[in-house]
C-alpha positions in Angstrom: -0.8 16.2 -5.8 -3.9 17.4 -4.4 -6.0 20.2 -6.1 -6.6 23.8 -4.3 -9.8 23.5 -3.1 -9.1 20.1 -1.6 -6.4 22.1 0.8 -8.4 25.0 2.0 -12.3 23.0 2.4 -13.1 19.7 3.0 -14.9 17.7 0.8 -18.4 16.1 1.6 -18.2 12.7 3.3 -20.6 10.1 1.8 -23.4 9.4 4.5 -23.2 5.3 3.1 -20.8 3.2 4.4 -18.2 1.5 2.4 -18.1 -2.3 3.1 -14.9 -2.3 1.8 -13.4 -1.1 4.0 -15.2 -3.4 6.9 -13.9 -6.3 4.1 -10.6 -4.3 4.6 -10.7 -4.3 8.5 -11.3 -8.3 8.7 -8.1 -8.9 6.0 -6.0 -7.0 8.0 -6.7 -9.0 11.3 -6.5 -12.3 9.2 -3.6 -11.9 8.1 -1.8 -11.3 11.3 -3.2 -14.1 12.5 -1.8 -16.0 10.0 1.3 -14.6 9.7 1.5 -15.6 13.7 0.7 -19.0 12.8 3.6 -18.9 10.4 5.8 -17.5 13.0 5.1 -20.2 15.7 7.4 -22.9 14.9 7.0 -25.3 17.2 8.1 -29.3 17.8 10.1 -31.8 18.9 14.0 -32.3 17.6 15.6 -35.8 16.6 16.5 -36.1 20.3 12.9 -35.6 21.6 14.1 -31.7 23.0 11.7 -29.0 22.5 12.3 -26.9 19.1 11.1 -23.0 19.5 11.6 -21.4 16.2 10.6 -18.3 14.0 9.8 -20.4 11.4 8.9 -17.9 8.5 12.3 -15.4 8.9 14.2 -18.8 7.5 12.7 -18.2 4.2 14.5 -16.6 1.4 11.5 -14.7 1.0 10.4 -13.5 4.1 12.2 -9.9 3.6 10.3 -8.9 0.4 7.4 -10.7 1.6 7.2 -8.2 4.2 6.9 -5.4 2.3 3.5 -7.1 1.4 2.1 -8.8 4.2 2.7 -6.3 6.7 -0.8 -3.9 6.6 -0.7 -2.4 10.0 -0.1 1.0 8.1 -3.4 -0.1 6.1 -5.2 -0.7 9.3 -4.3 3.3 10.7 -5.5 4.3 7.4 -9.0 2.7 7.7 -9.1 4.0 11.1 -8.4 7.4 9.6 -11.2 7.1 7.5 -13.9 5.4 10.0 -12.5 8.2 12.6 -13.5 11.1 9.9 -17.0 9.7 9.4 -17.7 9.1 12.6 -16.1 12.3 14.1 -18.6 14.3 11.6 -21.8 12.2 12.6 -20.7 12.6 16.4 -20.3 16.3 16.1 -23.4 16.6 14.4 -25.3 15.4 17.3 -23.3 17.9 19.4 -20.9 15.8 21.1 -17.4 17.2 22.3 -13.8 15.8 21.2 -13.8 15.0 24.5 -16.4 12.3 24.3 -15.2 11.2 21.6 -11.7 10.0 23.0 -13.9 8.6 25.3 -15.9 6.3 23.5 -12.8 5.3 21.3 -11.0 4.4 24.9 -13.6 2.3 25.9 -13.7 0.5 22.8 -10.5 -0.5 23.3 -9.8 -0.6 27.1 -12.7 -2.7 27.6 -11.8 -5.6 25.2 -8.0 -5.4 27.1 -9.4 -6.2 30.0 -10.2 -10.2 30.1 -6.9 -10.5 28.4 -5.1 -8.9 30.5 -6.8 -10.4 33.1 -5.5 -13.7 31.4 -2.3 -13.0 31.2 -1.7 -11.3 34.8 -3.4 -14.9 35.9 -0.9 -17.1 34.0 2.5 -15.7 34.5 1.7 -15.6 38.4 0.5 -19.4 38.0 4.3 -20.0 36.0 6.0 -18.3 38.8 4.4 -19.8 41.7 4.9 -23.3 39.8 8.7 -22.4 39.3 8.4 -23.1 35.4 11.3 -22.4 33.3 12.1 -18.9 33.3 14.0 -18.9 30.4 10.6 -20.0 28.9 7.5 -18.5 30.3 9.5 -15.3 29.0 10.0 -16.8 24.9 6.3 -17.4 25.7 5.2 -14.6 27.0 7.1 -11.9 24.6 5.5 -13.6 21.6 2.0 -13.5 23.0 2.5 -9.7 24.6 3.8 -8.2 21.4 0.5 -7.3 19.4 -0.1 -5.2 22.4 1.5 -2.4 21.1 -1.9 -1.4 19.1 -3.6 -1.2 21.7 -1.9 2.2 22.6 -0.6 3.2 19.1 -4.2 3.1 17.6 -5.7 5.0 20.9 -3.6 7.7 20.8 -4.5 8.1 16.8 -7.6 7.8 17.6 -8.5 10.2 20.7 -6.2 12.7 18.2 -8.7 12.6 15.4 -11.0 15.9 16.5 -7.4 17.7 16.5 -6.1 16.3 13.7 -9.2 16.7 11.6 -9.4 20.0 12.0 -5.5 20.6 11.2 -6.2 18.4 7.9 -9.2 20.8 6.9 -6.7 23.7 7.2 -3.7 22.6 6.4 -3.8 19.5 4.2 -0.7 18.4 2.4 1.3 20.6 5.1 0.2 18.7 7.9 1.4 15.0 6.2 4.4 16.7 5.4 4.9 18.3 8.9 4.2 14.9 10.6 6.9 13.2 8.2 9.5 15.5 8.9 8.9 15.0 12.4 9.4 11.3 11.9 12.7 11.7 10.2 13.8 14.0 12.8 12.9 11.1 15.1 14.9 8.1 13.2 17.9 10.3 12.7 18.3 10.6 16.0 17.4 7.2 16.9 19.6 5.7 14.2 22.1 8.2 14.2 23.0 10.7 17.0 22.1 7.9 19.8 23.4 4.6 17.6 26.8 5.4 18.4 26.6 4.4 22.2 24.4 1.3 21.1 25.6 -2.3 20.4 23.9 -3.7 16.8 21.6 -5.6 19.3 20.2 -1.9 21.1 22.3 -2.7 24.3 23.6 0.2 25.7 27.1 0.5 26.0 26.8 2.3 29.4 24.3 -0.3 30.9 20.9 1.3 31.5 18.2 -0.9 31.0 17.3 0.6 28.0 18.1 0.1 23.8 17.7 2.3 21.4 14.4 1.7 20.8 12.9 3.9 23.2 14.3 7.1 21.4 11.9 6.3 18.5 8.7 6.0 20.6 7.5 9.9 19.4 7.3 7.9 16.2 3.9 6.4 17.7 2.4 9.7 17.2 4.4 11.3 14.1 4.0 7.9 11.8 0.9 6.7 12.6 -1.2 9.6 12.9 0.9 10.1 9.4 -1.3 7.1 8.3 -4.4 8.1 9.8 -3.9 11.2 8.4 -4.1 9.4 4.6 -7.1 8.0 6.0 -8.5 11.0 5.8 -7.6 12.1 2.1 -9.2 8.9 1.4 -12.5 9.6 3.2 -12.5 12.8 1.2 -12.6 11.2 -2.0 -8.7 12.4 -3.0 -7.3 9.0 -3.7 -10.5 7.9 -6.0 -10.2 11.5 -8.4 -6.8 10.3 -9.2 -6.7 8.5 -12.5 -5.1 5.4 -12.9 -2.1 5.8 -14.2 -1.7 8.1 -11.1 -2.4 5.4 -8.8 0.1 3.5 -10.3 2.4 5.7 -10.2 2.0 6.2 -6.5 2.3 2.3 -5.7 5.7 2.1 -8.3 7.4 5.5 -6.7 6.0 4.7 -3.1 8.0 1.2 -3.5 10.5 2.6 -5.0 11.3 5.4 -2.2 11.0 2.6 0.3 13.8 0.8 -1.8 16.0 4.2 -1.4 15.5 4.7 2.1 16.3 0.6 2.6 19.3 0.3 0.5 20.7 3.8 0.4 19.7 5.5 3.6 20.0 2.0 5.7 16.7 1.4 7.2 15.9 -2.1 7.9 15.3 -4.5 4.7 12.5 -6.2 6.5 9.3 -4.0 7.4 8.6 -5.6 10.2 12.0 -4.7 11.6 10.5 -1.4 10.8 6.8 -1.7 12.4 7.6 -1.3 16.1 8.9 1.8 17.2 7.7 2.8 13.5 10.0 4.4 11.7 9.4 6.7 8.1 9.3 3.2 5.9 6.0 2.6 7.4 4.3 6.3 6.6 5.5 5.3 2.8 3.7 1.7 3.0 0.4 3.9 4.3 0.1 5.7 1.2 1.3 3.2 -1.2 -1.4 0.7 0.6 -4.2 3.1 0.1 -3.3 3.5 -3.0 -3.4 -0.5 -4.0 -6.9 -0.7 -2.1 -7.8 2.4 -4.4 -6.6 0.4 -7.3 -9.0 -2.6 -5.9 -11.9 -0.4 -4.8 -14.5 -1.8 -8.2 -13.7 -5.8 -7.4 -13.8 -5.1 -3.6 -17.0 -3.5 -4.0 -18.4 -6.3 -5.9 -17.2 -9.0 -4.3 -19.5 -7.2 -0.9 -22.5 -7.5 -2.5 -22.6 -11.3 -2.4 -24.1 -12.7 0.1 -21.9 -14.7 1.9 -19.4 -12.0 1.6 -20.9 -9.7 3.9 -22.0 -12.7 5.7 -18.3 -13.3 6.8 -17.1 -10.4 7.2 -20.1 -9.5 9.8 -19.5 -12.9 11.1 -15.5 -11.7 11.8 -15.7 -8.1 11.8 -18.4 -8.1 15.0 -15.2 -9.7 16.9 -12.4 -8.3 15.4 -10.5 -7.2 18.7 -11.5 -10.3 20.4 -9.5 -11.9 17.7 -6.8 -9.6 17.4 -6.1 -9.7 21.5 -6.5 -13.4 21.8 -5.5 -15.6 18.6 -1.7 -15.3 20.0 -2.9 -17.0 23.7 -5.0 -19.3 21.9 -2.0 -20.4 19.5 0.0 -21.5 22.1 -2.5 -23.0 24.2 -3.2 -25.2 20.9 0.6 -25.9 20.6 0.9 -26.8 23.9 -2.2 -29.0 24.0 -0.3 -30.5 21.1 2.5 -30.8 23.1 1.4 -32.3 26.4 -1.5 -35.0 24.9 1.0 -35.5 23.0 -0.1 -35.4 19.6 2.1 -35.9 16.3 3.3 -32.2 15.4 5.2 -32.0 11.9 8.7 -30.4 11.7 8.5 -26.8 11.4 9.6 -25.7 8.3 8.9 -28.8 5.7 6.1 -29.6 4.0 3.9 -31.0 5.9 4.1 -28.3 8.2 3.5 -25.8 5.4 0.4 -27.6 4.6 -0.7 -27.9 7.4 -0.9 -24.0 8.5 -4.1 -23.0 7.1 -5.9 -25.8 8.6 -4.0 -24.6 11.9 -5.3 -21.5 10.8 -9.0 -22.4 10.8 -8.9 -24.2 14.0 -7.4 -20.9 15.5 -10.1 -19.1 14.6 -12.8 -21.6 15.5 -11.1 -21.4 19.1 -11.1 -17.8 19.4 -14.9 -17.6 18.1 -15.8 -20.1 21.1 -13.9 -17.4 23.5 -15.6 -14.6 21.6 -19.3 -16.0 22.3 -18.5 -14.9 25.8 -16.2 -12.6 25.2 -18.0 -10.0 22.8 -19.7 -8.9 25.5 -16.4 -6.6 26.2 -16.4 -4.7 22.4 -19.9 -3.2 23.4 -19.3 0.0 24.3 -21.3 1.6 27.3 -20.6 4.7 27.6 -23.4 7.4 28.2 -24.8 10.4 30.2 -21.9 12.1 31.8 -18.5 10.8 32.8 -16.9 10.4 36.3 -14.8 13.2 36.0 -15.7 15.2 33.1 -13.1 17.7 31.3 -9.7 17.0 29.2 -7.5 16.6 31.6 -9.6 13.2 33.3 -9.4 12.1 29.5 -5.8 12.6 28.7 -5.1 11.0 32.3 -7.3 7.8 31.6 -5.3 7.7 28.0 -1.8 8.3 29.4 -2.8 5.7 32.4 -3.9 2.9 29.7 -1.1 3.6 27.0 2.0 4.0 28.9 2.1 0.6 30.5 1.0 -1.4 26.9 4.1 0.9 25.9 6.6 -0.6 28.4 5.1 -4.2 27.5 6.0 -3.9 24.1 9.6 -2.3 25.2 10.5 -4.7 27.5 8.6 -7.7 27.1 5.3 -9.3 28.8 6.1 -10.1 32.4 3.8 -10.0 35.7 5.1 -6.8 36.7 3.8 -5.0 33.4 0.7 -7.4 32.7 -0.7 -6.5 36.1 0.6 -2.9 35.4 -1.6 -2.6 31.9 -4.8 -4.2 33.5 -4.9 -2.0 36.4 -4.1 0.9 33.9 -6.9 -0.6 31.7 -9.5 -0.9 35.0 -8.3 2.9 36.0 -9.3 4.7 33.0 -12.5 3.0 32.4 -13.1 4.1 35.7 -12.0 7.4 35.4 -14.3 8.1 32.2 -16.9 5.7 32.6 -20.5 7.3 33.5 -21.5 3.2 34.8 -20.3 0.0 36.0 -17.7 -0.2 32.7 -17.2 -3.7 32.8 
């Protein structure tokens, strides 16, 4: 698949910057806002009662839908390519792998912050209230659960310098290395531990644990899998393919996922598949590069119109703003609904179907109110020399930040684990931050 000199030396990386893949970037976080929207089903019964429903599984649909609309994979693999570019400029100016992590920390730590911040602030409000417990939990899983990025995409990012380096000397091997390792992971999960699991992931034995957390190496092997493409993109292997070879990648990466769903028995749905990831999702990275390979010439010319580039600036300069908050700003909007109260259509019929991408542009015109104060967080700060310098006060301040957006995303959003992840957050900003960080 990939020619010899591509394995042993890597190819030059062009010094211009591809707006598609900024166009890319702001698609990607669109869409899972939308796909949230569709997600939050949310009214009143016949009898007045309050209707809480995941609107969008209903549809007959939904499953092969799925296999389209879910481009997190797609997201790794533009990080892969922006982390190769940037990685080469960075160590061009002489700075360490160790600053690196650093800055990519920040970038992400310091956004978490207000809404963690948020979220620590409202779940203690709920509990001193005495609201519903039952509820402020359905509320609070739904608006925790993009967390999981957070720490995924940090820990593939801070990996890059390594990983770069293995991909110069290794290639192919080190994408086929890292999806062997995933296999080895789901078989286990799946298999080996499966049997002492309920089809819900409740232990047999009790322990407040599901299965689940046996496929969290999958954090690293699968999505550094996808970063990993990133990188082959970046070098220019996807675009030397010709077409029919791009083709043939989307037809045989669909059609392994269609193996592995029916015949080896992973989950239909790739969502089911997203979080812990499991080897569907390192198929979906390459068959997704491949597509925006295939779309590369209209992308291209659809960025050099003006008010193109105008909104993907406009977006793209608050994409984790968006990201972290369109979930809290949903539900505020559905409860605002809610309490005034306003008419809200039945979820599921027409009306409501309609109705979603006007929903969806009142979401985003919330969030970009937030954002005006906001964006001050996505401005990284970092210079001159940390706190603590060396690799060890790095890989503590990413351990310290990931392992609590981990537990969030294992267990649920509570208070216990919100004020967890934003004293984690404030911790490793403080142990690699060189200034006031926030």
């Amino acid at each position: 698949m990939m020619s010899r000199a591509a394995e042993t030396t890597p190819r030059t990386v062009p010094s211009e910057r591809d707006l598609t893949l900024d166009l890319t970037r702001v698609v990607c976080v669109v869409v899972v806002v939308f796909v949230h929207i569709l997600f939050a089903g949310v009214g009143r019964g016949t009898d007045g009662s309050l209707v809480i429903e995941k609107t969008v599984e209903s549809l007959p649909v939904f499953v092969a839908g799925s296999w389209l609309a879910n481009i997190m994979p797609l997201f790794f693999v533009v990080g892969g390519f922006a982390a190769r570019i940037g990685w080469r400029s960075a160590a061009a100016r002489g700075e360490s792998a160790d600053r690196f992590a650093r800055v990519r920390l920040e970038r992400l730590a310091r956004p978490a912050v207000p809404v963690l911040v948020f979220f620590t602030a409202a779940l203690g409000v709920s509990r001193l209230l005495g609201l519903d417990p039952a509820l402020v939990d359905t509320i609070a899983v739904g608006v925790g659960s993009p967390l999981w990025f957070l720490a995924a995409y940090l820990l593939a990012q801070a990996a890059a310098p390594f990983m770069m380096r293995m991909h110069e000397r290794h290639g192919m091997w080190v994408l086929a290395t890292l999806l062997a390792a995933g296999l080895i992971v789901d078989a286990t999960r799946f298999l080996l531990v499966g049997g002492v699991f309920g089809i819900d992931g409740v232990p047999a034995s009790g322990y407040g644990f599901g299965q689940e957390v046996f496929g969290i190496p999958n954090i690293l092997f699968i999505w550094l899998f996808a970063q990993q493409v990133g990188f082959f993109l970046c070098d220019g292997w996807f675009s030397e393919r010709s077409l029919w070879q791009i083709l043939a990648l989307i037809a045989g990466g669909y059609a392994l996922l269609g193996v592995l769903v029916w015949a080896v028995g992973y989950p239909t749905s790739m969502l089911a598949n997203q979080w812990p990831p499991t080897v569907p999702m390192a198929v979906l990275a390459v068959v997704q590069t491949a597509l925006l390979t295939l779309l590369h010439r209209p992308l291209t010319a659809l960025m050099h119109t003006k008010p193109a580039r105008a909104a993907v600036f406009l977006i793209g300069s608050r994409l984790m703003t968006i990201y972290l908050w369109h979930l809290p700003v949903i539900m505020i909007l559905i409860g605002l609904e809610l309490l005034l109260p306003l008419p809200m259509p039945d979820p599921g019929s027409a009306l409501w179907w309609w109705t979603r991408p006007l929903f969806l542009l009142v979401v985003m015109a919330a969030v970009w109110l937030l954002s005006l104060w906001l964006v001050r967080f996505e401005a990284t700060r970092h210079r001159g020399t940390p706190r603590f310098a060396g690799v060890g006060a790095t890989v503590a301040a990413v351990a310290v930040f990931a392992a609590p957006v981990v537990a969030i995303t294992l267990y649920g959003l509570d208070l216990t684990l919100a004020a967890s992840a934003l004293a984690g957050a404030a911790c490793a900003l403080w142990l690699t931050g060189s200034r006031r960080s926030l």
